[in-house]
C-alpha positions in Angstrom: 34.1 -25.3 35.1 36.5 -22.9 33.2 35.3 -20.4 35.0 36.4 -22.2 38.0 39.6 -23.0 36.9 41.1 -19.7 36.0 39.7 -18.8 40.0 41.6 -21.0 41.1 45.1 -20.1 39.0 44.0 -16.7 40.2 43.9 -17.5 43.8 47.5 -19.9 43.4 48.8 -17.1 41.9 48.0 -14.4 44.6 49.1 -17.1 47.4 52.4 -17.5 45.4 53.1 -14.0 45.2 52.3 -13.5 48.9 54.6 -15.9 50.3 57.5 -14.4 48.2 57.0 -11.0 49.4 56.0 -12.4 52.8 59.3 -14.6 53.1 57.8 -17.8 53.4 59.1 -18.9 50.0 62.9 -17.7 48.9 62.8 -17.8 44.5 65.4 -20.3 43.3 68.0 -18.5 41.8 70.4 -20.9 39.8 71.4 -23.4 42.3 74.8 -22.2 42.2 76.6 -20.8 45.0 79.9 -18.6 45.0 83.0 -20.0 46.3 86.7 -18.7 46.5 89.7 -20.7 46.0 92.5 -19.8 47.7 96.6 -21.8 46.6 98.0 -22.5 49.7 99.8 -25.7 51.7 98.6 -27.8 54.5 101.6 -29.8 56.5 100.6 -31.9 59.4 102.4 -33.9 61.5 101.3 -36.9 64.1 103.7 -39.5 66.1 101.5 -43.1 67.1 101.6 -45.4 69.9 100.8 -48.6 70.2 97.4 -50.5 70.7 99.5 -53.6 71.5 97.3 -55.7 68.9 97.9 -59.0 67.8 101.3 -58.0 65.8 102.1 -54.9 67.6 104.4 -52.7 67.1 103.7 -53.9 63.3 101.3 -52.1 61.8 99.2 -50.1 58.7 98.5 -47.0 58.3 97.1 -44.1 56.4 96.4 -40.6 56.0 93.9 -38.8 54.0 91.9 -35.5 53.5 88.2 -35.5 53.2 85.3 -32.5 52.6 82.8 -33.3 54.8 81.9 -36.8 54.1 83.6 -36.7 50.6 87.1 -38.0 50.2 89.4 -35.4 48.6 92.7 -37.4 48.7 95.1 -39.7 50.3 98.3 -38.3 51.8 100.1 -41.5 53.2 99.4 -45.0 53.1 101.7 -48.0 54.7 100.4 -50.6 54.1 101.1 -54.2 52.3 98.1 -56.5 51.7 96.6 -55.9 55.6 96.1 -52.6 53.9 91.7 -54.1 54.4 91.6 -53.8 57.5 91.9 -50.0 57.8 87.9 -49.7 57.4 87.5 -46.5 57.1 90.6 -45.0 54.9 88.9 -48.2 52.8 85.6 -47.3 53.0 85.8 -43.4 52.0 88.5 -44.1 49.4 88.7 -47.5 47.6 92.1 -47.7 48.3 92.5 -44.3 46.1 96.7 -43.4 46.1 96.9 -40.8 43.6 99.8 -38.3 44.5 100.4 -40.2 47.5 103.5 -41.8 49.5 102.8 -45.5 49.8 104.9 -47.7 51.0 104.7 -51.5 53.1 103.8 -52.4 56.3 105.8 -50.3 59.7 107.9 -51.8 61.9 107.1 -49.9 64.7 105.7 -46.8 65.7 107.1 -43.3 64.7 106.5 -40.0 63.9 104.9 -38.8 60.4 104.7 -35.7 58.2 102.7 -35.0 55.7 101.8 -32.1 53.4 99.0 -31.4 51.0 99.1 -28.7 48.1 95.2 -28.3 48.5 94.3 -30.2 45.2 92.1 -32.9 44.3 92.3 -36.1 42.3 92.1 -34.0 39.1 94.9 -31.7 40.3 92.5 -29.1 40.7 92.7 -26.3 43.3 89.7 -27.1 46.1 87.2 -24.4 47.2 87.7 -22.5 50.6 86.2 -24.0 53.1 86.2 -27.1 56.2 88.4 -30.1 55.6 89.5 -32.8 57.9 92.6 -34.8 58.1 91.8 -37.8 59.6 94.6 -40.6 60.5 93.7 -44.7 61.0 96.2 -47.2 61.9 95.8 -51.2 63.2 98.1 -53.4 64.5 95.5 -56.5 64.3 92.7 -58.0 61.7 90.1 -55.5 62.7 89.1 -52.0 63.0 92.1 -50.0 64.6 92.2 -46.3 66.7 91.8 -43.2 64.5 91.4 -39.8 64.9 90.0 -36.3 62.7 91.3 -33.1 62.6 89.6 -30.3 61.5 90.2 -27.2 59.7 89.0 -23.8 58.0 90.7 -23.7 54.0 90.7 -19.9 53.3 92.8 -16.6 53.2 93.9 -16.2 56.8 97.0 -18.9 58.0 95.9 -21.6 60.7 98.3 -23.0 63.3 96.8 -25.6 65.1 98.3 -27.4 68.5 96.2 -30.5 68.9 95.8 -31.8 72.2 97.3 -35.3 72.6 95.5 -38.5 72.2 95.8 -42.0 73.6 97.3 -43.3 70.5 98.1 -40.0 68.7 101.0 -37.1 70.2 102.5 -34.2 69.0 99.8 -33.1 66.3 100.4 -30.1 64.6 98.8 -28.9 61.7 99.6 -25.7 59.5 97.8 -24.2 56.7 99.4 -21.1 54.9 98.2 -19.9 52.1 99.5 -18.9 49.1 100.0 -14.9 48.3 98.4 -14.1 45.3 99.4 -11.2 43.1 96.8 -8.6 42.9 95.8 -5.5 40.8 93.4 -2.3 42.3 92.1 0.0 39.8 91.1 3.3 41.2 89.2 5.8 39.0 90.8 9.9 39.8 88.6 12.6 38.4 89.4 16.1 38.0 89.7 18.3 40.8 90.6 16.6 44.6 90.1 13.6 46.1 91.4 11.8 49.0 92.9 7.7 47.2 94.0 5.4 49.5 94.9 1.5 48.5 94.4 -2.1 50.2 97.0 -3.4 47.8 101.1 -3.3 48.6 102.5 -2.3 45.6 105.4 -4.1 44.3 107.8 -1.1 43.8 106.2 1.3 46.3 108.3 4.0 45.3 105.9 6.8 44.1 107.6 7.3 40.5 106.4 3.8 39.8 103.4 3.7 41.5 102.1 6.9 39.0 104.5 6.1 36.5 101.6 5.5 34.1 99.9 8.8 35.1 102.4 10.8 34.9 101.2 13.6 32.0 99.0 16.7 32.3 96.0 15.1 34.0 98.3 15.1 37.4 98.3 18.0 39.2 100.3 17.1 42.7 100.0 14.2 45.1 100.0 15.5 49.0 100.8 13.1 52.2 99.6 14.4 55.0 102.7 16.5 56.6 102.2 18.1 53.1 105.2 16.6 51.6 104.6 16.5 47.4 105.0 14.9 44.3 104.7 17.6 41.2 105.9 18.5 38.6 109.4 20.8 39.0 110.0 22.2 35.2 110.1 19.3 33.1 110.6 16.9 36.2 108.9 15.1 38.2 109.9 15.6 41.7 109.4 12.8 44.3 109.1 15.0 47.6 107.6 11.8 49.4 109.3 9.1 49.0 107.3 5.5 48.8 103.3 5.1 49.1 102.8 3.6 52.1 99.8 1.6 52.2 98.0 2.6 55.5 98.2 5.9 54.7 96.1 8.0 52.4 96.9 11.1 49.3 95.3 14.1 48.2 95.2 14.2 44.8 94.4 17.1 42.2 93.6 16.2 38.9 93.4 18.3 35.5 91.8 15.7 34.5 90.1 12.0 34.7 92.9 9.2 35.2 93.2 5.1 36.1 95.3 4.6 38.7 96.0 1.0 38.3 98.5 -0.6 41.5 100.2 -4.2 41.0 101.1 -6.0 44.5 99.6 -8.2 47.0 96.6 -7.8 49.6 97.3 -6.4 53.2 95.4 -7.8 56.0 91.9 -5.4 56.2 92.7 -4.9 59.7 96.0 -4.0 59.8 96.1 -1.4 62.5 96.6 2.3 61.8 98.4 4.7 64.1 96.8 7.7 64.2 98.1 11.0 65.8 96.8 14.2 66.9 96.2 17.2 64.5 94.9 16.3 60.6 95.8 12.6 58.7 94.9 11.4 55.9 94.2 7.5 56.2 93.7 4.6 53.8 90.5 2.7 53.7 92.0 -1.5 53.7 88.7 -3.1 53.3 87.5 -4.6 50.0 83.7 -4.5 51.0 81.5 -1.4 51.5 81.1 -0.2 55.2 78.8 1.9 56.8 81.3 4.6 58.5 79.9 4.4 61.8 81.0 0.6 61.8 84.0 1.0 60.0 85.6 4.0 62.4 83.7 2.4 65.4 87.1 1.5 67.1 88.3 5.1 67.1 84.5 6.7 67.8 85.8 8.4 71.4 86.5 11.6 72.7 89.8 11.6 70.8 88.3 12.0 67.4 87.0 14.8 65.8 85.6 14.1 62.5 86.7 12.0 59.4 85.9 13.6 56.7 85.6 12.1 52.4 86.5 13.7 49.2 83.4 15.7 49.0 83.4 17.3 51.8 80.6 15.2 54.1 81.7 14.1 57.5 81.2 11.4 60.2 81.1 13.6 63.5 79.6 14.2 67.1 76.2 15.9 67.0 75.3 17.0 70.6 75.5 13.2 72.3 75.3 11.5 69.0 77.9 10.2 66.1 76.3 11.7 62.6 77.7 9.9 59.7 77.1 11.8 56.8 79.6 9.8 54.9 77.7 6.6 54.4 79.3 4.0 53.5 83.3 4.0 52.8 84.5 2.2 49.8 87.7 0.8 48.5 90.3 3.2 46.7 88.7 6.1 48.8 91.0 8.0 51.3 89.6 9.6 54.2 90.7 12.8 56.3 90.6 12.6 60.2 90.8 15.0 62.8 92.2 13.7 66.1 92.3 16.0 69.4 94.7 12.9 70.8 96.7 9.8 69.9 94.5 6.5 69.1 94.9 3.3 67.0 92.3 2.5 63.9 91.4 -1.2 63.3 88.7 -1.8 60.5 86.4 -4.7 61.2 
């Protein structure tokens, strides 16, 4: 019987270990699951008509945010003691009012805005993500017309035109959110090395921008229609001006450095004009990218190679694009080649 029993932990064991490297079983990690919170404002606005109910054009009404099924908060509630017979503001909330307008009964039927700060009932900040505004009114003693709008919590703004309703017109709904200061640390090591930023620094002038570099280590800083930044003497001399973010530098170093750039995120796909002859271009992405994919919106007869700090290349083989790059990373700049003008949009 023992013997027995540690065949079959043997065999559980073996069976276990298959189905993990088979697929059929994913390991538990810690249940947990990364979110991203992004500030921002929600304003929506609705104008109701009448059901004609029993005490039309009297009526209650409310407004309310929810995540999925989960109430988040109330926005605006009108309503006296009829306020029951709004069933499902009642339901989801228990007539929860915290941070919102209240007020008595409506008189008739009008237009409403509201706004939303994107926190809960603790005040707290909500996750990215789906949310719905959903809006109930009744003009009688029993379940009245309502109507859910949905939308996507995250970095990019939302204007939404909502088709009219019977009993709900001229819905609009905006979310905007919030920019949020940001700081990019790129590592510079001796020698060259095309830097490029995602970040719009607040003082883009390039005697701030290096200000805290600005000692032996530095050699020069190069744009691409070779205008410099170096040292004159005992001066630093500013020959181009402010960093613009699309763009990418040559640096040469003496010596390892932190180039560390305060601002605020640029949109990843922000497009870049290119031109014929030699560029240096920034890399806006945050995530790695294979180059193929991330230069796949200029890969035509117009370009010739980009090319990274260490000399590899993404070019045309014969019939083929050969990307000896890899993947292109954040803080990296990245030399082209163009035979004619073209636009680059990272995906």
């Amino acid at each position: 019987m023992k013997n027995l029993k540690h065949t079959n932990i043997f065999i559980s064991t073996v069976i276990i270990l298959f189905a993990l490297l088979t697929g059929f079983v994913s390991p538990e990690k810690d249940g947990t699951k990364e979110t991203t919170t992004t500030p921002g404002e929600v304003t929506f606005s609705v104008r109701t008509v009448t059901e004609n109910g029993n005490y039309a054009p009297k009526h209650v009404l409310a407004i309310w945010v929810e995540d999925g099924s989960d109430f988040v908060k109330t926005r605006l509630a009108m309503a006296g003691v009829r306020k029951i017979y709004l069933y499902k503001w009642k339901a989801i909330s228990n007539y929860n009012v915290v941070d919102a307008i209240t007020g008595p009964t409506l008189n008739y039927h009008q237009s409403h805005t509201i706004t939303w700060d994107c926190t809960d009932l603790d005040g707290e900040e909500v996750p990215d993500g789906e949310y719905t505004i959903y809006v109930e009114f009744t003009e009688k003693h029993a379940q009245g017309p309502w109507t859910a709008i949905n939308f996507t919590k995250g970095q990019e703004t939302q204007h939404l035109i909502i088709p009219d309703e019977t009993y709900f017109k001229d819905m609009v709904l905006d979310f905007v959110p919030e920019i949020v200061p940001v700081t990019q640390t790129i590592s510079l090591t001796e020698g060259f090395q095309f830097v490029s930023t995602n970040v719009e620094p607040n003082d883009p002038d390039m005697n701030v921008v290096l200000s805290e570099i600005l000692n032996y280590n530095l050699e020069y800083v190069r744009d691409s229609d070779g205008s410099m930044f170096r040292k004159i003497g005992p001066n630093w001399v500013n020959g181009i001006g402010d960093w613009i973010t699309v763009e990418g530098y040559l640096f040469k170093m003496n010596g390892p450095e932190q180039l560390v750039i305060e601002g605020f995120r640029i949109d990843p796909q922000t497009p870049i004009n290119l031109y014929a002859g030699f560029q240096f271009v920034s890399y806006l992405p945050q995530n790695q990218i294979d180059a193929l994919t991330a230069f796949e919106s200029i890969l035509s007869d117009n370009l010739l190679y980009v090319r990274d700090s260490y000399g590899s290349m993404l070019r045309k083989i014969g019939p083929n694009w050969v990307n000896g790059i890899g993947n292109c990373t954040e803080g990296q700049g990245y030399l082209i080649k163009m035979s004619a003008d073209d636009i680059l949009i990272y995906p």
